[in-house]
C-alpha positions, 0 to 999 in steps of 0.5 A: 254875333254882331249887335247895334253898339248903341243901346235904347233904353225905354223904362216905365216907372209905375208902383213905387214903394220905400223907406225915409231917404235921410240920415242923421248927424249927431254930437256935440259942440264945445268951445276952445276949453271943451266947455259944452256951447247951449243955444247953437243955431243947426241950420242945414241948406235943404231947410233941416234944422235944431239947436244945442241943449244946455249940454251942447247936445244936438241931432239933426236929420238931413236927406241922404244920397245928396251934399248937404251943408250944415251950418252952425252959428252962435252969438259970441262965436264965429260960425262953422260950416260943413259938407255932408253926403250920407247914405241912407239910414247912416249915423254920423257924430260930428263934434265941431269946435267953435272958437272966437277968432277963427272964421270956420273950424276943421277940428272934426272927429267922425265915428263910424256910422251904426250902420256900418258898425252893425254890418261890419263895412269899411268905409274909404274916404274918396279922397284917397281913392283919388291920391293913391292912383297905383299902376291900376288906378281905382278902387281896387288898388286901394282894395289890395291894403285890406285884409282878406282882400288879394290882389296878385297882378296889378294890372287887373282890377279883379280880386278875390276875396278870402278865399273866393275868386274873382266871379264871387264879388258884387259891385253897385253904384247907387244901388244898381248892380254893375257888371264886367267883360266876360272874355278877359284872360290876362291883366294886360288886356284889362281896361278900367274899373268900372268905378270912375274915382272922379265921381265918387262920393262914398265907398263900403266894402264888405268882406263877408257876411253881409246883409240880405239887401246884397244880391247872391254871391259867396265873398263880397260886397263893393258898394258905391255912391256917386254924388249929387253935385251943389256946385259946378266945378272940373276936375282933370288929371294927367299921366304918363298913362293917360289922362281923366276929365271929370265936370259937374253941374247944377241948375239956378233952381237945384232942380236937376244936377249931373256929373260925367268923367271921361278916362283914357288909358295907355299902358304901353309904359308898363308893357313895353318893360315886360318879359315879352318883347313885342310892339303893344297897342293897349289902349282902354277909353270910357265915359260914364254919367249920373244924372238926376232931376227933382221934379218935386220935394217927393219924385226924384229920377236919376240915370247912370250910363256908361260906355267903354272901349277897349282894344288890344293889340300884341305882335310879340317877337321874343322872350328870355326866361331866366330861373333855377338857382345860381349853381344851375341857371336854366333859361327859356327862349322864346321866338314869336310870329303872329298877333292878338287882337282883342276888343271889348266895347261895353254899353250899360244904362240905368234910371233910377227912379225915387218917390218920397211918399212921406218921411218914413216911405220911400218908393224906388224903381230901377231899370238897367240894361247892359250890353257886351260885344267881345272878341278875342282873336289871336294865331301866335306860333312860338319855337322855344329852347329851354337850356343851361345859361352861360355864366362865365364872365367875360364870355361874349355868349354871358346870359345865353342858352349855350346847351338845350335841354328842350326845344319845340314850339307851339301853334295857339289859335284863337276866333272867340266872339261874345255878345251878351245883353243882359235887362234888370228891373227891380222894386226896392222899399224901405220903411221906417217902423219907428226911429230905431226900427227899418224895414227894407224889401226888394223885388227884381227881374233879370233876362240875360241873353248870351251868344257864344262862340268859342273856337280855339286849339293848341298844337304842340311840337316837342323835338320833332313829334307831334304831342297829342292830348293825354286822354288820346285813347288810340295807342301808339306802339311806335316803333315796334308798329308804324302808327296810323292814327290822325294828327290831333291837337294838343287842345282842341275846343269849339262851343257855339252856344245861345244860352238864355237865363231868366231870374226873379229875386227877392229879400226883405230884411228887419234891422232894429237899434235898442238897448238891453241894459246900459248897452247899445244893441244893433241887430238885422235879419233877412231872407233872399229867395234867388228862382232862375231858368237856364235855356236856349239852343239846343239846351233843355230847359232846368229851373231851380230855387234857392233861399238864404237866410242872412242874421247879424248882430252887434253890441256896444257894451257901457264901457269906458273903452269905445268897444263893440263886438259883432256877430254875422252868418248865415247861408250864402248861394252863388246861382251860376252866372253863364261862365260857370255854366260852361264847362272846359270844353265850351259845352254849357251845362244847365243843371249846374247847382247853386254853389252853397256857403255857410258863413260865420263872421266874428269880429271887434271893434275898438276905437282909441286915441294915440298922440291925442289922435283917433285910432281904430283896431278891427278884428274879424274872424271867419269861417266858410264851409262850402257845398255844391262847389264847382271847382276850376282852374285859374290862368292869369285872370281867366276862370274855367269852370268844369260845370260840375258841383263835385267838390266840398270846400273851407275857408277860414283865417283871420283879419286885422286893420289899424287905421288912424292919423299916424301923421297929423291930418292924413289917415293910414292904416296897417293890415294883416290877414291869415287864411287856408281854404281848401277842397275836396274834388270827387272824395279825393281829399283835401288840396288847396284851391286856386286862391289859397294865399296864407299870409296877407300884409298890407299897409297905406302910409301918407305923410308930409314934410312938417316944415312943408305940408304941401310936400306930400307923399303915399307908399303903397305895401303889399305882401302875399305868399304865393298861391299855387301855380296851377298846372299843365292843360289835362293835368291832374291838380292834385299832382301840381300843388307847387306854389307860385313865389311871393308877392312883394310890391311897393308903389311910392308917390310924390306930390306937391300941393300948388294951390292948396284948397284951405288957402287963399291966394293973391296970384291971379293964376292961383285963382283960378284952381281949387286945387293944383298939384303936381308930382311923380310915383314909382311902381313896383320901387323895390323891382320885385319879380312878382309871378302871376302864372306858369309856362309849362315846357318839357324837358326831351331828356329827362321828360320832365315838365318845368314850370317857368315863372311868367312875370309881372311887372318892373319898376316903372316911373310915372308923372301925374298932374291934377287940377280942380277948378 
């Protein structure tokens, strides 16, 4: 199962074709009595540059992908200066204010991109993503505050996504799509995020309906771009958690830049207050880089490479259950022997190449490799009682099982390698029709080689008696009869597969900006074609074809109320990945289709000023109908698919956001979010599905103390009603519709600001920081029992199955320090 861990990656470049790699920045500049400024030198450091019209209007194109500053200088007016890192075809206003006696002025509004208006993407400034860390740091903890975004165990980076799971969400970092472990089934074995906070430069999310550019998935796109350094400069951060170190660099001549982090995570602080007692070993390591060369104005070459270790290592010993109400606590109490170990060691490398064959063509070529090795092994013997607790005060047994209703115990066994290697090349091309008219194409090839070995049984004890699988055809006529049968396990599974999947992908895609009377009008349309082959050992080879159609559509009416209305749908095909090729037995089943989804997205947009400050209220509505669904069960973090596309699904709801400066300087927002997805399994009727969580609210709140700004602080809010707390192995789902609680979680953090980066100071020590801060953060403040899964014990009475709540984490104290030199 064992490969070489070191990966050598060998591309040759050759037939580039795309699209003008700029951006444009637009607005206008007005003095301290808003009186518009004629005859303002723009002058850009890449060479770009224009002046203001007797209006004080101006627009500028400068190259995307990269920091570019912008300098704006007048005779009777000091000058502003301000840093730009656009992608591709985005469209930013900047309104700078120019005063007499101020050096450089930060009183900016920015709007929204058209691009972004149009596909109807949230952009997160890094910033944040960097002050809000949360017990799971990253993007993802800045995810869970958005609507139709569900995040109900905060020790994992997976979401989902309106109704989706966690499989259905793509992930890029500068256009190349990123990939996770395969094996992970619960959040404590989790590492980091593949995204490193200290490299980023921008960040989208979509929450559906996207465009054609993005690749086959049926919920969501994360779209990431890392920046290309002007400067040098080290960024670190300290925790009780662990710690992070980030440098960045560029050549006297500009011609190469390169910036590289590496992240090391312990989480021992937050599993050694969990349920289970036991001594933990959680330790997740990685170092990522993104490098580029200019070896011309036209041939730039960029490589992405990451490596990450994860080890996980549990000896658990106990575990006390408290549940029922208070006129009849019920308790399980567990004893443990045995381990777990699991490993994940990941390797993924990509070059990026860019040819700029004038301003309206762009040539790319992308070539990536990734490659997983993963083990999960584990023998936990567990012996339980499951009884009524003691609540006499005073009593010396107060809190103890004091009468069992249920004992037994329960063997798990686990031998579970995989080691995937998985090789993309691809050809983008954009091209620019005209100023208001693109035209992006994309050709891709992807070999996924995947080596499975999945061994792993279960054998429950109940009261002295052997419990065997439900589906056991041999009856037992006990005691009547002496019964001769084997002694079988309650779960037995055992799978070796090599299974390999060849893809060849392709869109191309119109989007167009005009005007249809006096109002502004985007709009974009587009076609993916997905063709993949499923073979290998023992496997019959099956080839299938999928097309998707994609459309959006925006206006901006000639209102005196900033509003623009947006329309997007289209059909959405998942082509299974190999974990949904494989069913609960282990056994991967190449016809499984394309799971197919009919998308519909309605949504507004109004921007606004409150308090003299800008505001902004977005609306969407949505609506999923879904085909060729393959249905599957949800434990923890681990999906298992029954490799079947037996079932019909829907999801639709409602989601909201306000986002602005509720506190002078810092941005916040409130979200809230509706929705009910369901299926059908085998014509049955319709039961809720795994990810059905009803109500969402979220909310991000910064602020500060007026008298003392550098006394900073965060609170993070997220509530969820519960989704249902699946069922016991074997059992029907339409039989187990309960419903986990709700997920009620508060994150505080508090920091003070040392160095400031907008002052100067006369301390040589100060000096010497950029930035220099200092502060603590509470988890789970409130100290709300969030549940993430059941455990499913039997009562030897009344034979009846009580679902145990497993619970997430407690409030946890942590101490962080961060630096910029």
């Amino acid at each position: 199962m064992k490969r070489l861990q070191l990966i050598t990656f060998f591309t040759l470049f050759i037939g580039l074709l795309s699209f003008s790699q700029s951006a444009t920045i637009r607005g206008v500049i007005l003095d301290e009595n808003n009186y518009p400024i004629s005859e303002v030198n723009i002058k850009a450091s890449t060479g770009e540059g224009t002046a203001t019209n007797v209006n004080g209007f101006y627009e500028l194109k400068i190259p995307s992908g990269q920091e570019v500053s912008v300098e704006f200088t007048h005779i009777s007016h000091k000058r502003v200066l301000q840093v730009f890192n656009l992608k591709n075809g985005q469209e930013v206003e900047f309104n700078p204010v120019m005063k007499l006696e101020a050096e450089q002025i930060a009183t900016v509004v920015l709007t929204s991109s058209t691009r972004q208006k149009v596909n109807g993407v949230t952009t997160i400034a890094p910033k944040v993503i960097r002050t809000i860390k949360g017990a799971q740091p990253g993007v993802e903890n800045i995810l869970k505050t958005l609507p139709g975004v569900n995040i109900s165990n905060e020790l994992s980076t997976q979401y989902s996504v309106r109704g989706g799971n966690f499989d259905e969400n793509l992930v890029y970092v500068n256009e190349i799509e990123v990939y996770r472990p395969f094996l992970i089934r619960s959040g404590n074995q989790e590492g980091l995020s593949f995204v490193n906070t200290d490299l980023v430069a921008n960040v989208d999310f979509s929450a559906g309906g996207f465009q054609s550019k993005y690749g086959d998935k049926l919920s969501s796109v994360l779209d990431i771009t890392y920046r290309n350094p002007v400067d040098f400069g080290i960024r670190a951060d300290l925790s009780l958690l662990g710690g992070s170190i980030a440098g960045e660099t560029v050549s006297k001549d500009g011609k190469f830049s390169g910036i590289a982090g590496v992240r090391y995570r312990d989480n021992s602080l937050i599993l050694n207050n969990l349920e289970t007692e036991g001594n933990v070993e959680p330790v997740f390591a990685d170092a990522q880089t993104y490098l580029t060369y200019r070896f011309s104005d036209k041939f730039h070459l960029n490589f992405l490479g990451n490596i990450s270790l994860n080890k996980y290592n549990f000896q658990p010993e106990n575990r006390q259950t408290n549940f029922g109400t208070l006129e009849e606590p019920v308790a399980l109490l567990v004893f443990y022997d045995g381990q777990e170990e699991d490993e994940y060691q990941t390797y993924f490398g990509a070059f990026k190449a860019n040819y700029f064959v004038n301003d309206d063509l762009t040539l790319k070529l992308i070539g990536s490799a990734y490659h997983t090795v993963e083990q999960e092994f584990f023998d936990i013997f567990a012996q339980y009682r499951l009884g009524e607790v003691n609540t006499n005060i005073g009593d010396d047994d107060l809190g103890e099982v004091e009468f069992s209703e249920g004992i037994g115990s329960q063997l798990t066994h686990a031998r579970n390698e995989l080691d995937a290697f998985i090789v993309n090349v691809e050809h983008r091309g954009d091209y620019s029709v005209d100023e208001e008219s693109t035209l992006e194409w994309s050709i891709k090839y992807t070999d996924e080689d995947i080596r499975d070995r999945l061994v792993e049984y279960e054998v429950i004890d109940s009261a002295g008696f052997s419990i065997r699988p439900p589906n056991f055809s041999q009856p037992n006529l006990q005691p009547y009869e002496s019964f001769s049968g084997p002694l079988t396990a309650f779960e037995n599974i055992r799978a070796l597969n090599r299974v390999k999947i060849q893809r060849i992908q392709a869109f191309a895609q119109y989007s167009k900006r005009t005007t249809w009377g006096e109002n502004e009008v985007f709009y974009n349309a587009g076609i993916r074609a997905h063709n993949w082959t499923v073979s290998g050992e023992a496997i019959e080879s099956n080839t299938q074809t999928v097309f998707s159609p994609r459309a959006q559509f925006a206006i901006k009416p000639n209102w005196d109320k900033d509003m623009l209305f947006r329309i997007a749908g289209g059909l959405y095909y998942q082509p299974p990945f190999y974990r949904e090729l494989r069913d609960s037995s282990g056994v991967v089943q190449p016809d499984v289709k394309a799971q197919k989804s009919f998308h519909i997205v309605v949504g507004n947009e109004y921007s606004f000023e409150m308090w003299d400050r800008p505001f902004k209220l977005v609306t969407e509505a949505y609506y999923k109908g879904m085909t060729d669904v393959n249905p599957y069960t949800l434990e923890n973090v681990r999906i298992r698919y029954r490799a079947k596309n037996n079932a019909e699904a829907y999801a639709y709801g409602l989601d909201m956001r306000l986002n602005g400066e509720f506190v002078p300087g810092t941005e916040s927002w409130f979200s809230f979010g509706y929705l009910k997805t369901e299926e059908n399994i085998d014509n049955r009727g319709y039961i809720a599905r795994p990810t059905d969580q009803r109500l969402k609210f979220g909310a991000l709140f910064q602020d500060y103390v007026p008298n003392m700004p550098d006394l900073k602080m965060y609170l993070n809010l997220v509530y969820n009603t519960g989704v249902p707390g699946g069922s016991p192995s074997y059992a029907d789902p339409y039989d187990f519709q309960i419903r986990l609680r709700d997920y009620r979680r508060a994150d505080l953090g508090i920091s003070y600001e040392i160095v400031n980066p907008e002052r100067r100071y006369r301390s040589n020590w100060k000096k010497a920081f950029k930035e220099f801060s200092i502060g603590f953060e509470i988890y789970n403040m409130f100290n709300n029992q969030n549940t993430i899964t059941n455990t499913w014990v039997r009562d030897v009475y009344s034979k009846r199955q009580f679902a145990i709540p497993n619970f997430l984490t407690p409030r946890v104290f942590n101490l962080r320090l961060s630096a910029r030199f």
